[in-house]
ZADOSE-744292 format. One record per residue: residue in three letters; x, z, y of N, C-alpha, C, O, CB in turn. Coordinates in pm, whole numbers, padded with zeros to 5 digits, always signed. Atoms other than C-alpha are relative to their C-alpha. Glycine has a CB too. Layout:
N
AlaXZYXZYXZYXZYXZY;...
This chain:
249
Unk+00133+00058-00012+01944-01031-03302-00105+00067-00089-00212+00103-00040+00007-00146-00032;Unk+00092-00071+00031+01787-00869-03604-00093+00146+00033-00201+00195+00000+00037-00004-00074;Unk+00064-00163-00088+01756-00524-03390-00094+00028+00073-00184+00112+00075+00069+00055+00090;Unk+00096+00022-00122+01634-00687-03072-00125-00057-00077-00233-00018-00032+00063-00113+00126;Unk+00149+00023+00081+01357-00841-03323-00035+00056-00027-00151+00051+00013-00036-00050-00084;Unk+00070-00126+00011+01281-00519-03464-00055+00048+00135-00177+00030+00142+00093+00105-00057;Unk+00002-00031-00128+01274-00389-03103-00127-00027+00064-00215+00046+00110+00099-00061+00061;Unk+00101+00042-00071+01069-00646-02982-00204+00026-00068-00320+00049-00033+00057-00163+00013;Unk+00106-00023+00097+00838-00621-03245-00124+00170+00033-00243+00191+00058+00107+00012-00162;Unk+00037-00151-00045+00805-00219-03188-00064-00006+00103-00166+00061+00090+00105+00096+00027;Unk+00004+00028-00111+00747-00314-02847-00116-00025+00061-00179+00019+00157+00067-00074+00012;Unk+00116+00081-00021+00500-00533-02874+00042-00141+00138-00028-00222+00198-00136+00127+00053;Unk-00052+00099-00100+00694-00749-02635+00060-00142-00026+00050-00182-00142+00094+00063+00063;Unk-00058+00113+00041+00867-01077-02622+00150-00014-00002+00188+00049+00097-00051-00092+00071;Unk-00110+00023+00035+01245-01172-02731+00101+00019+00156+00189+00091+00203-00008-00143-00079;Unk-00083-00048-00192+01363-01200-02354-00002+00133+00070+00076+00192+00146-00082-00082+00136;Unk-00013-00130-00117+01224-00904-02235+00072+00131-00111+00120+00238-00076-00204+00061+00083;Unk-00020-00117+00104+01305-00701-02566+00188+00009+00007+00264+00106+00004-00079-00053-00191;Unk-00164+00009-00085+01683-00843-02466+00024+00093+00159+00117+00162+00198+00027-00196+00052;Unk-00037-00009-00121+01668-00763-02149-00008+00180-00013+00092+00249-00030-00103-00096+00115;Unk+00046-00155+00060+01522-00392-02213+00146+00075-00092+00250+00134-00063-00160-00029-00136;Unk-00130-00055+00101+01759-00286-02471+00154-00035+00054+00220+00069+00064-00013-00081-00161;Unk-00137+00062-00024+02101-00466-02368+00049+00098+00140+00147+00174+00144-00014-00191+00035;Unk-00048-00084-00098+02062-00322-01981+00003+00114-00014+00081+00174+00060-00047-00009+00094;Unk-00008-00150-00007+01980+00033-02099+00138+00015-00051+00223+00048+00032-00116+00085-00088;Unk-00117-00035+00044+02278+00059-02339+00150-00083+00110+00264-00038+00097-00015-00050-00172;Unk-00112+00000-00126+02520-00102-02038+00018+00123+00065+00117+00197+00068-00037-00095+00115;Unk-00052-00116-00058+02411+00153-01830+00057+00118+00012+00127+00175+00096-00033+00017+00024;Unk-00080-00129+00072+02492+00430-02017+00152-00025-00053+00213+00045-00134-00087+00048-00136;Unk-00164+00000+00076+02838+00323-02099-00029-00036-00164+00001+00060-00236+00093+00188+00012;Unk+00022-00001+00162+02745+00192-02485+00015-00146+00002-00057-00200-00082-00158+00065-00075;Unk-00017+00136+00038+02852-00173-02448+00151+00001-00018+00232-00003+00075-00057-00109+00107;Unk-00098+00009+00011+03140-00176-02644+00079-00164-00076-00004-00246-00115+00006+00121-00055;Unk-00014+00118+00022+03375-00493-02758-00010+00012-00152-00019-00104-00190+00118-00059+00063;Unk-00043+00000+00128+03404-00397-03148-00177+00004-00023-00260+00087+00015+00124+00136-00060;Unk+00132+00014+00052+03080-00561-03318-00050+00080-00047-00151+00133+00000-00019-00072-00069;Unk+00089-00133+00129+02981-00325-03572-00016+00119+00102-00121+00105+00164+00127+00077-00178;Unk+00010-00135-00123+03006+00009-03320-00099-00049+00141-00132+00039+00220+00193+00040+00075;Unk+00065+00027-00110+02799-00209-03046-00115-00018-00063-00203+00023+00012+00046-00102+00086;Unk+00100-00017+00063+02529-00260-03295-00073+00124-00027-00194+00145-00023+00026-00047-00086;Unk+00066-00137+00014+02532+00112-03378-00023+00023+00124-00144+00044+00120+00076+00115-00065;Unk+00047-00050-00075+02493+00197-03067-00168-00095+00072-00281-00053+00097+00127+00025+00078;Unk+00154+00105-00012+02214-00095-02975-00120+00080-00072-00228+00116-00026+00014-00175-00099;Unk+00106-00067+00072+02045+00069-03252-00069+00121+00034-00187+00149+00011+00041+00024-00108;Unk+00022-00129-00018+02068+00408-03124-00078-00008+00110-00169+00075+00108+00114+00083+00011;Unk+00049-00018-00139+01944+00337-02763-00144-00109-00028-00222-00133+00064+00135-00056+00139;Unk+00182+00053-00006+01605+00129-02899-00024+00121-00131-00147+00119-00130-00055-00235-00060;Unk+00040-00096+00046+01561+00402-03138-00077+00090+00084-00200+00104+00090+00090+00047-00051;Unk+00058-00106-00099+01540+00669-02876-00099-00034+00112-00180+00050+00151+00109+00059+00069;Unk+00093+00050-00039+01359+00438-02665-00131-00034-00037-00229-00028+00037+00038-00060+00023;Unk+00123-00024+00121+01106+00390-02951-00093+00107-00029-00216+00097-00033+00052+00002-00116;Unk+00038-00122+00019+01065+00747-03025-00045+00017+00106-00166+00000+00121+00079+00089-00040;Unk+00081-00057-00190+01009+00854-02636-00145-00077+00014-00233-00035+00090+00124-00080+00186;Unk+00106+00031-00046+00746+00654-02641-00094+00032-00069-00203+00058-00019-00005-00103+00027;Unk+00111-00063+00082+00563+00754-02918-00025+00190+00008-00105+00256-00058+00044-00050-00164;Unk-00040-00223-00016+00649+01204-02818-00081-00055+00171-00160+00025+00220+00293+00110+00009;Unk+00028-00050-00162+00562+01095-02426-00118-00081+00055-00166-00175-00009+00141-00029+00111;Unk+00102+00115-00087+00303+00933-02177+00046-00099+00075-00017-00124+00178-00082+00057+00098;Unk-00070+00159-00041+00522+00605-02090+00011-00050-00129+00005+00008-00238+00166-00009+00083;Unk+00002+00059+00044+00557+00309-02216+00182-00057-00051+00266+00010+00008-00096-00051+00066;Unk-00167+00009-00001+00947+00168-02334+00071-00064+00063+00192-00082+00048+00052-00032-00091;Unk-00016+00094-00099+00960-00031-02090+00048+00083+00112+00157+00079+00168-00126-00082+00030;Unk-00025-00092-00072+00906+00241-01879+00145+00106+00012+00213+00131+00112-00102+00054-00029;Unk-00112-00051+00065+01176+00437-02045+00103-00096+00071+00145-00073+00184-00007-00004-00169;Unk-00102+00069+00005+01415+00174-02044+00060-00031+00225+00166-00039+00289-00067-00158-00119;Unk-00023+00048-00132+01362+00091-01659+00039+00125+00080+00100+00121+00188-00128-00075+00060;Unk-00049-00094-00084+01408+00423-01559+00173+00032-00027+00257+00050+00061-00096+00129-00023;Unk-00192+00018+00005+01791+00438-01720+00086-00083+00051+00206-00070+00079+00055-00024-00116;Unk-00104+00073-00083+01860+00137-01571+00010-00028+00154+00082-00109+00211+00002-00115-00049;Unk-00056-00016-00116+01795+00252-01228+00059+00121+00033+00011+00208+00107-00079-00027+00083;Unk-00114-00163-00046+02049+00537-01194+00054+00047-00051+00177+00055-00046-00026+00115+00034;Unk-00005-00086+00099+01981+00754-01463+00136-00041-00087+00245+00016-00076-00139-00005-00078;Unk-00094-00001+00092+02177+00595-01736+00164-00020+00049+00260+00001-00024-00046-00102-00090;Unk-00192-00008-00079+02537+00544-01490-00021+00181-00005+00045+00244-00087+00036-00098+00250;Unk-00004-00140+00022+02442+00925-01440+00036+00059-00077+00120+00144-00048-00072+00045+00002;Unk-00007-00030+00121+02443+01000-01770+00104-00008-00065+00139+00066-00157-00069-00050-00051;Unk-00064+00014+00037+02687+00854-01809+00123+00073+00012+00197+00120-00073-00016-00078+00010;Unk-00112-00063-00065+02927+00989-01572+00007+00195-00008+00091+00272+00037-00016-00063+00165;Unk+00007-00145-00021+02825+01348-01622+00020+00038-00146-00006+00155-00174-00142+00059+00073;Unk+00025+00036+00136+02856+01280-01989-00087+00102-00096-00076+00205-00163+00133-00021-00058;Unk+00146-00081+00047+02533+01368-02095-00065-00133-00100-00053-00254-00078-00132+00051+00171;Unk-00001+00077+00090+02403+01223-02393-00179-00119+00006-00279-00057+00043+00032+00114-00136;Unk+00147+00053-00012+02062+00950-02398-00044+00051-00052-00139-00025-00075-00047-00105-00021;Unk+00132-00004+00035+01857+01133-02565-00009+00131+00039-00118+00175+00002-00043-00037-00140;Unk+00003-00077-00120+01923+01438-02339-00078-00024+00085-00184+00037+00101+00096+00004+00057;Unk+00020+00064-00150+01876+01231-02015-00179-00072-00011-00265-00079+00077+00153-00156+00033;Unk+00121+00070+00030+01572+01039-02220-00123+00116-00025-00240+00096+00008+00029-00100-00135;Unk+00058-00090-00053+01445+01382-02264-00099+00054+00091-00214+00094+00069+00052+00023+00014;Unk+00005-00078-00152+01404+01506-01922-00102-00127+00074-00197-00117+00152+00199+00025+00096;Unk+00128+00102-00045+01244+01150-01868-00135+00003-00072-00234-00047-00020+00043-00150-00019;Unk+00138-00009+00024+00966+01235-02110-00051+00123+00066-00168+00121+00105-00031-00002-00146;Unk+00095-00088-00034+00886+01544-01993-00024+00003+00162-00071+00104+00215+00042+00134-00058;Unk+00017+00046-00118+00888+01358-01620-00134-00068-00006-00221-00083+00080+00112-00081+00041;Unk+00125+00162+00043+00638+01085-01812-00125+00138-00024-00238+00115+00020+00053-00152-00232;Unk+00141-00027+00005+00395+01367-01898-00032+00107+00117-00118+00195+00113-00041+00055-00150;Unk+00050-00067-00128+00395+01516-01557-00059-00106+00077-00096-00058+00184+00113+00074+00085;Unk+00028+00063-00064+00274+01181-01426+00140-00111+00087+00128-00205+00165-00081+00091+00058;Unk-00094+00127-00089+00648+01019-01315+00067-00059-00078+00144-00010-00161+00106+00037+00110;Unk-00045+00090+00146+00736+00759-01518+00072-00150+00085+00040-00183+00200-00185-00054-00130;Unk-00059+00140-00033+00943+00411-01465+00137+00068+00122+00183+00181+00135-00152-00132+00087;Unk-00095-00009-00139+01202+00367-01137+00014+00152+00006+00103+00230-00028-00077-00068+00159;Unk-00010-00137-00079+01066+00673-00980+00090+00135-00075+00161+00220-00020-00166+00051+00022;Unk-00065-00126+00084+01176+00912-01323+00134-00045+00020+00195+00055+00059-00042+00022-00174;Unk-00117+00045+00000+01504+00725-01309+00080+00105+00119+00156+00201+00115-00009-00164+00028;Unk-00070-00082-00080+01578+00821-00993-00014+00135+00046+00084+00169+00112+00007-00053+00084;Unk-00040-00139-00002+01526+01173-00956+00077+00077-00129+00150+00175-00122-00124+00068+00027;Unk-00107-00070+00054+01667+01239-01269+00163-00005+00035+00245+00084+00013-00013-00031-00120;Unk-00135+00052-00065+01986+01048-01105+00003+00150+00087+00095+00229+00064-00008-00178+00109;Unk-00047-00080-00106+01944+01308-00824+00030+00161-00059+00107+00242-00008-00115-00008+00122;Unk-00061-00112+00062+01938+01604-01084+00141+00069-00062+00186+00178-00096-00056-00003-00068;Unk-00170+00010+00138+02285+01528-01274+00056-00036+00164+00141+00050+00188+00028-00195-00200;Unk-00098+00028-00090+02430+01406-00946+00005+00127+00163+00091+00134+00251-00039-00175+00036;Unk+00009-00122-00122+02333+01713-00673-00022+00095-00022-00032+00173+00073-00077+00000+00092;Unk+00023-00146+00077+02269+02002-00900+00127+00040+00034+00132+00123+00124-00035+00008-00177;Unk-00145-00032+00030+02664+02031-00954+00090+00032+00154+00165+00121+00193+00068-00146-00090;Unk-00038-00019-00102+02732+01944-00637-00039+00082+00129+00007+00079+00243+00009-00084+00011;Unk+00099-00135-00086+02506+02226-00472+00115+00117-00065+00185+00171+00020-00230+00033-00073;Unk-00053-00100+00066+02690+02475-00709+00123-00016+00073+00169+00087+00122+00001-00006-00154;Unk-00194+00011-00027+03082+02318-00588-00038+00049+00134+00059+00115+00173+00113-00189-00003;Unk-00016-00052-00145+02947+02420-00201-00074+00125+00019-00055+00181+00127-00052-00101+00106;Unk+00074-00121-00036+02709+02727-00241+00027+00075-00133-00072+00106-00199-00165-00023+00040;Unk+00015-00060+00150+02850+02896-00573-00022+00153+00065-00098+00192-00023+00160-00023-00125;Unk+00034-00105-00047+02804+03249-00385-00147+00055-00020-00196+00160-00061+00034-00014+00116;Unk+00144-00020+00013+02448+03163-00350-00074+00002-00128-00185+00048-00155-00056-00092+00069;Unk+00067+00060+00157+02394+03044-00705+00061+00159-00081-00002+00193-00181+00102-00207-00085;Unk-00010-00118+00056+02565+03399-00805-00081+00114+00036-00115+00202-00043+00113+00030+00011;Unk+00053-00129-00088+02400+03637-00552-00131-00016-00073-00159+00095-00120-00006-00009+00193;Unk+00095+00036+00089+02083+03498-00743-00026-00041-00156-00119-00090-00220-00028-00070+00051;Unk+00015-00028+00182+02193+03538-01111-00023-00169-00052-00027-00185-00175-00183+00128-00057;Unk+00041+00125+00042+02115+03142-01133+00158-00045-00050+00259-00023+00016-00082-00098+00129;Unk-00140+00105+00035+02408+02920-01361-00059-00064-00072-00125-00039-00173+00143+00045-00070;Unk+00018+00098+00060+02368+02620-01408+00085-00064-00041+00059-00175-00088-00056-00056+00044;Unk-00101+00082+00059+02703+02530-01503+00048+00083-00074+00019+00203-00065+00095-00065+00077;Unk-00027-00090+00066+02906+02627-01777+00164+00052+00052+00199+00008+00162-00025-00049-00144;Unk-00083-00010-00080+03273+02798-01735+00110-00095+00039+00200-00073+00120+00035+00089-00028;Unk-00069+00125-00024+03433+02468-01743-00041-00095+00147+00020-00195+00188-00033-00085-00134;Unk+00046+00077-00086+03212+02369-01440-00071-00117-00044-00079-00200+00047+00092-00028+00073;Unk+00061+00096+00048+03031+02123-01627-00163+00024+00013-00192+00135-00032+00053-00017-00135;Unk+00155-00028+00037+02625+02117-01613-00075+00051-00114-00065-00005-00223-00056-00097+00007;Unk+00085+00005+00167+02406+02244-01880-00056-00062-00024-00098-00136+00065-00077+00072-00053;Unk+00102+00056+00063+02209+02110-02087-00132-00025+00115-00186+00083+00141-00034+00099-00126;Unk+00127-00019-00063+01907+02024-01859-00083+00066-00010-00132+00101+00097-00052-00064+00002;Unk+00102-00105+00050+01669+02242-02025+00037+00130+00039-00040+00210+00091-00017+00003-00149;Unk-00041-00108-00059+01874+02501-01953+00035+00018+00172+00027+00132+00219+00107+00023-00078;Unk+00009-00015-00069+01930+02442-01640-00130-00017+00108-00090-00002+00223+00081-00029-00006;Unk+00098-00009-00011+01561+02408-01530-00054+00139+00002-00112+00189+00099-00035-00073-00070;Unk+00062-00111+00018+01477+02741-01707+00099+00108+00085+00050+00218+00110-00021+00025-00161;Unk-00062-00076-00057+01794+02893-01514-00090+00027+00173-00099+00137+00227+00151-00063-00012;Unk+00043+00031-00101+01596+02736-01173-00098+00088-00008-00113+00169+00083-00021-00124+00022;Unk+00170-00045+00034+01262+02868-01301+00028+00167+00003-00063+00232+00056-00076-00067-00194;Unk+00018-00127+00037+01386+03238-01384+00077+00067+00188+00063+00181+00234+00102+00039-00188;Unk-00054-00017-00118+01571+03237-01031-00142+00013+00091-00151+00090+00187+00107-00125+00037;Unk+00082+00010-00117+01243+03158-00866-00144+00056-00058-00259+00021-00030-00003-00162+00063;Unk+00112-00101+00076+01018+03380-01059-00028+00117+00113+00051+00178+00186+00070+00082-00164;Unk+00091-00069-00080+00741+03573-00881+00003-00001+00186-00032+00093+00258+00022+00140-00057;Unk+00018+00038-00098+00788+03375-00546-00109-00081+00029-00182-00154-00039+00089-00037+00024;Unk+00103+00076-00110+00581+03248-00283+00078-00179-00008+00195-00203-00038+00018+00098+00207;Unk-00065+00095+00017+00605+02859-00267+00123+00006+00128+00245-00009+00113-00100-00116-00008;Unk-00062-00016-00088+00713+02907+00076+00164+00048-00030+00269+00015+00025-00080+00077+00069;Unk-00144-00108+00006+00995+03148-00063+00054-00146-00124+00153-00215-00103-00031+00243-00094;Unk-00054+00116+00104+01045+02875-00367+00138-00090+00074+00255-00099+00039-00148-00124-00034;Unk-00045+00092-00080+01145+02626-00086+00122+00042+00074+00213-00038+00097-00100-00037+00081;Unk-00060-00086-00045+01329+02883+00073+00152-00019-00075+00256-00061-00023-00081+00125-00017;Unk-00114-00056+00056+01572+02966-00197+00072-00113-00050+00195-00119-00058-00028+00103-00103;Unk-00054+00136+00022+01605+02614-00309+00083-00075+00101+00163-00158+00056-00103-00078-00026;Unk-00042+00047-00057+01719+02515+00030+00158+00065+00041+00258+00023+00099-00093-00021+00070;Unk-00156-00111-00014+01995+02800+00029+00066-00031-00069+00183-00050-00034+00012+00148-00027;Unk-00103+00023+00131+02128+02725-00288+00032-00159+00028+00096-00220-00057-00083+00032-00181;Unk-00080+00161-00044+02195+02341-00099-00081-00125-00134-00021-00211-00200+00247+00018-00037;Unk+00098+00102+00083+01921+02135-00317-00071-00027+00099-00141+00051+00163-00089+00046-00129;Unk+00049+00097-00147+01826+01855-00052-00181-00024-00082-00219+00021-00191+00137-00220+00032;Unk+00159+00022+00013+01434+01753-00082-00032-00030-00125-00116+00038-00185-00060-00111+00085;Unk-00007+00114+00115+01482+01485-00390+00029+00142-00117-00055+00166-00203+00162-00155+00024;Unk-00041-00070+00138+01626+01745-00637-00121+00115-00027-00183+00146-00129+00171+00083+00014;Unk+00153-00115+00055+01346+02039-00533-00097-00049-00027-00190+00002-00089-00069+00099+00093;Unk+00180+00050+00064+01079+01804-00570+00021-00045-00151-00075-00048-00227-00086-00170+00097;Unk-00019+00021+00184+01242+01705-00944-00028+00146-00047-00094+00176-00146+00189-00054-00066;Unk+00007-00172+00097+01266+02110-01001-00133+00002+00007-00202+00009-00094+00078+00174+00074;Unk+00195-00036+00060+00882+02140-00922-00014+00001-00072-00025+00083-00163-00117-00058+00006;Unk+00064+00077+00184+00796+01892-01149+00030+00044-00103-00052+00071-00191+00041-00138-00053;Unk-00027-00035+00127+00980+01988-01387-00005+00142-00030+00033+00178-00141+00117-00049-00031;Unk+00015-00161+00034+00920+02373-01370-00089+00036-00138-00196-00014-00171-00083+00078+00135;Unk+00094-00049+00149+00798+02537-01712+00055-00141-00133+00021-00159-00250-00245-00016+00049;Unk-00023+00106+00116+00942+02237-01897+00129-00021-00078+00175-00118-00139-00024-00125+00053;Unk-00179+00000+00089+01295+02344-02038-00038-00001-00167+00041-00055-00245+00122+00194+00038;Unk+00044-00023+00144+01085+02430-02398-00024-00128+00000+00020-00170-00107-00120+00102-00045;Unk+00068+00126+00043+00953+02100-02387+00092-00124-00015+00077-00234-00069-00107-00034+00101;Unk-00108+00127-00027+01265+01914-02300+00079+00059-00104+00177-00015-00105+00087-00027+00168;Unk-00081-00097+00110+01435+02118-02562-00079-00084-00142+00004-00145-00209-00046+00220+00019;Unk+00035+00026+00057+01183+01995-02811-00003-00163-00030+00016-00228-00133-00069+00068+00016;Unk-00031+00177-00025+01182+01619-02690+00130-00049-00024+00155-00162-00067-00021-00052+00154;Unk-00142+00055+00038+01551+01618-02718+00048+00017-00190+00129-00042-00261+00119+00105+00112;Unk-00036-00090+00188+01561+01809-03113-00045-00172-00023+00044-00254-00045-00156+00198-00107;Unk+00061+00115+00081+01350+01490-03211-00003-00101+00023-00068-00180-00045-00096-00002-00023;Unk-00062+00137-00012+01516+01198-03018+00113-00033-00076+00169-00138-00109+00037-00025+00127;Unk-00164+00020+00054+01814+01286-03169+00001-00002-00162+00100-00011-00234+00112+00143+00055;Unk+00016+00027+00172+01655+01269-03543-00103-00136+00014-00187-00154-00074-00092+00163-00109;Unk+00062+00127-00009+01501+00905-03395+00026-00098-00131-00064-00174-00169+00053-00065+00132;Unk-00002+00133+00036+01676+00681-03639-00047-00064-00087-00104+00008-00169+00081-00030-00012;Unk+00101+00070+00091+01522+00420-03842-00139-00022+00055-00217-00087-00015-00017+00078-00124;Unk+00084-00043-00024+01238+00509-03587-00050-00156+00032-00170-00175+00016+00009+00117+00086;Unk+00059+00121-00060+01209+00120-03453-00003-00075-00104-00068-00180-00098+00068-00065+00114;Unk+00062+00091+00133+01215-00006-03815-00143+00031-00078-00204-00048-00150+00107+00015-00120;Unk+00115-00095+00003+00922+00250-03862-00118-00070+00071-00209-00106-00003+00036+00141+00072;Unk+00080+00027-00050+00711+00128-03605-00033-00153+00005-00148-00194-00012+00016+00059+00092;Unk+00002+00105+00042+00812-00235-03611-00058-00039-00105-00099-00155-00098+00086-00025-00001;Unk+00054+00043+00122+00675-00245-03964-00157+00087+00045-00263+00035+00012+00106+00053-00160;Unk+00156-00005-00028+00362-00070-03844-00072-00108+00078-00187-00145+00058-00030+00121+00074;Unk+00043+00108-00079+00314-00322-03614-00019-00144-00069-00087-00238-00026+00096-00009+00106;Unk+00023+00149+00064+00342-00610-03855-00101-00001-00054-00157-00110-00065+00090-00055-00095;Unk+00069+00008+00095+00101-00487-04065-00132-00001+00080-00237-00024+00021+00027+00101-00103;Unk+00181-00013-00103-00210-00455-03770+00000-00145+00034+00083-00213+00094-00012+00122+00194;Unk+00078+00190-00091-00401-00820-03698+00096-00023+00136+00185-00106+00149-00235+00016+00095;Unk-00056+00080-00141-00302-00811-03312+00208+00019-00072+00263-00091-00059-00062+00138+00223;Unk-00180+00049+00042+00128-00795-03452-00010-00145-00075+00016-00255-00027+00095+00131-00138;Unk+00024+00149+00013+00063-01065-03630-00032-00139+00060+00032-00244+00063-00059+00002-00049;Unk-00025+00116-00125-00083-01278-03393+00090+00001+00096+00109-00108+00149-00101-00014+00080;Unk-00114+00002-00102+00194-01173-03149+00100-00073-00046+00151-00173+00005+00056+00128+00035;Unk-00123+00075+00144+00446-01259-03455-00070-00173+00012+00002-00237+00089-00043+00100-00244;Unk+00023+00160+00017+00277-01649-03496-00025-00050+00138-00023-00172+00153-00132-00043-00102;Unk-00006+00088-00100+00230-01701-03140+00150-00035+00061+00190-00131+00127-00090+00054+00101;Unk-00148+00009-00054+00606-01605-03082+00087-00116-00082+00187-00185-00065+00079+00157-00021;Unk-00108+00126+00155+00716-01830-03401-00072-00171+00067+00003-00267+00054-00103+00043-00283;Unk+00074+00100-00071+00468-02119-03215+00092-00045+00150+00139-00157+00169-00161+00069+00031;Unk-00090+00004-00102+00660-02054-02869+00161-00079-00053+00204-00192-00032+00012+00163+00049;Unk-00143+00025+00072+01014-02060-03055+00019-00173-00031+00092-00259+00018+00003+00098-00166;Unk-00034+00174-00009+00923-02410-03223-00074-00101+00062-00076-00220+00030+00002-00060-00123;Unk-00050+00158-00141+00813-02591-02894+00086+00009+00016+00141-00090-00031-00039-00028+00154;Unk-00195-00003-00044+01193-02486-02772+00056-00095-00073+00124-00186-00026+00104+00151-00045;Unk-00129+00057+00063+01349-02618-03045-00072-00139-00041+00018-00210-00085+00074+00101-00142;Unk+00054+00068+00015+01107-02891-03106+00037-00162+00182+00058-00283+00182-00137+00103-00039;Unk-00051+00036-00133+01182-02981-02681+00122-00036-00026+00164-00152-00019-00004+00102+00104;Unk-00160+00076-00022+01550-02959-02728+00035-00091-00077+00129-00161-00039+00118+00081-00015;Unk-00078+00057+00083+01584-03144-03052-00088-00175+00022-00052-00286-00017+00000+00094-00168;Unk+00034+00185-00071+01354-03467-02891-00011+00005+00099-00115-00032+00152-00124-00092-00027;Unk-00001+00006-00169+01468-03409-02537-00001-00162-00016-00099-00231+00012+00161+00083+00105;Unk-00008+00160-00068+01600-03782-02534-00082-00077-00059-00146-00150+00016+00133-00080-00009;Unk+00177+00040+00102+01323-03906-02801-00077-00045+00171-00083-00145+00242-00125+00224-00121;Unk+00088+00000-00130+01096-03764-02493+00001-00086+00119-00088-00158+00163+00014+00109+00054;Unk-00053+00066-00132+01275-03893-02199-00028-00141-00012-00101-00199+00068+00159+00022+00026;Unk+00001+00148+00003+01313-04250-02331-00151-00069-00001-00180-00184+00033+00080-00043-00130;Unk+00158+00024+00080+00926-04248-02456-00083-00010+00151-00162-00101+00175-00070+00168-00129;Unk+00042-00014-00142+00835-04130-02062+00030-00117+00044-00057-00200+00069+00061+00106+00082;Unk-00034+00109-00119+01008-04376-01886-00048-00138-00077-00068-00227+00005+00188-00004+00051;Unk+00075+00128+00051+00869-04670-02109-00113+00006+00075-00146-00069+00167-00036-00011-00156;Unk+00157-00023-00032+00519-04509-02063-00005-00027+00137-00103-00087+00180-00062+00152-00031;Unk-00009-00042-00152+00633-04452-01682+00015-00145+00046-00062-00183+00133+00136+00113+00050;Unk+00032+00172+00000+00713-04860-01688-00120-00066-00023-00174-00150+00049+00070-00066-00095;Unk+00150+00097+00060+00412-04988-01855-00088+00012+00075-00195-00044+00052-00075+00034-00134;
């Protein structure tokens, strides 16, 4: 609880959604484990990086968060690629303009049809000097495999772009992620160096946030919310009995 309060705090959000935010991202990615202490570190780690992305990119953490939990972070998981890799590739999606769901799912379609373009056209992906996997068959790094896309399709026509993309077996969804993301392996390279030195980053901002007027009022309206709840549950029958008099009389 003290995390998701930091969290929420950072956030600027409320306790439910700062649950809801944090808890589903680290599911999706495979980071809900049963041993307390190790599910905390990792809690920590995945509103960290969620924290940071938002302060390096043009989304919000919300944004962030919603895009891992449609696709992305099972992706991520399964290709075992690390969040602040995958969270990466979503900022430098957020400052091309695609942010939330939509970044989710094309990064899903990058980690999940890149590899599998390579297992049916590896001829094509050689005859064109392009590797995107390493010799284990595993994916690269995203960054690298972007700048492998990018140096493959250097000094073409778009026409020819489309062309070579459709040879090498990258269906619509993945070339329209390579567009976007063309020229941005330095940047995703840089976004990833400094997710991955995030931590402490949501106790950082959380405490900036306490200290500005509007956190504060967020902080006493949330402590106001909190004790109607407990104020409700602890004279539910108080209430009830007091109604139905009133509701007699």
């Amino acid at each position: 609880l003290p995390q998701v309060a930091k969290f929420a705090q950072a956030g600027m959000f409320d306790m439910a959604t700062a649950t809801d935010l944090a808890t589903d991202a680290q599911s999706a990615l495979g980071l809900t484990v049963s041993d307390a202490q190790e599910n905390l570190e990792n809690l920590t780690r995945v509103t960290d990086v969620l924290v940071k992305a938002n302060t390096l990119a043009n989304a919000s953490v919300q944004q962030f968060s919603e895009a891992l939990t449609n696709k992305a972070g099972s992706a991520l998981k399964v290709t075992n690629k690390s969040i602040e890799e995958g969270v990466a590739v979503l900022s430098a999606f957020a400052d091309r303009g695609v942010k939330g769901a939509e970044a989710g799912e094309k990064l899903n379609q990058l980690l999940r049809d890149v590899t599998r373009a390579v297992g049916k056209n590896r001829e094509e992906f050689e005859k064109n000097n392009i590797a995107v996997v390493d010799n284990e068959g595993n994916l690269k790094n995203l960054a690298d495999v972007i700048e492998e896309l990018d140096n493959g399709m250097a000094g073409l026509s778009d026409e020819q772009k489309a062309v070579l993309l459709d040879t090498l077996g990258l269906n619509r969804g993945v070339a329209d992620a390579v567009k976007i993301l063309s020229g941005a392996s330095d940047s995703i390279r840089t976004f990833q160096d400094k997710l991955e030195d995030a931590g402490g980053i949501t106790q950082e901002v959380a405490d900036n946030q306490v200290d500005s007027l509007q956190g504060q009022l967020e902080i006493l309206e949330s402590k106001f919310n909190d004790v109607g709840l407990m104020i409700i549950e602890n004279f539910e029958p108080a209430l009830r009995d007091a109604i139905e008099v009133t509701g007699a009389f």
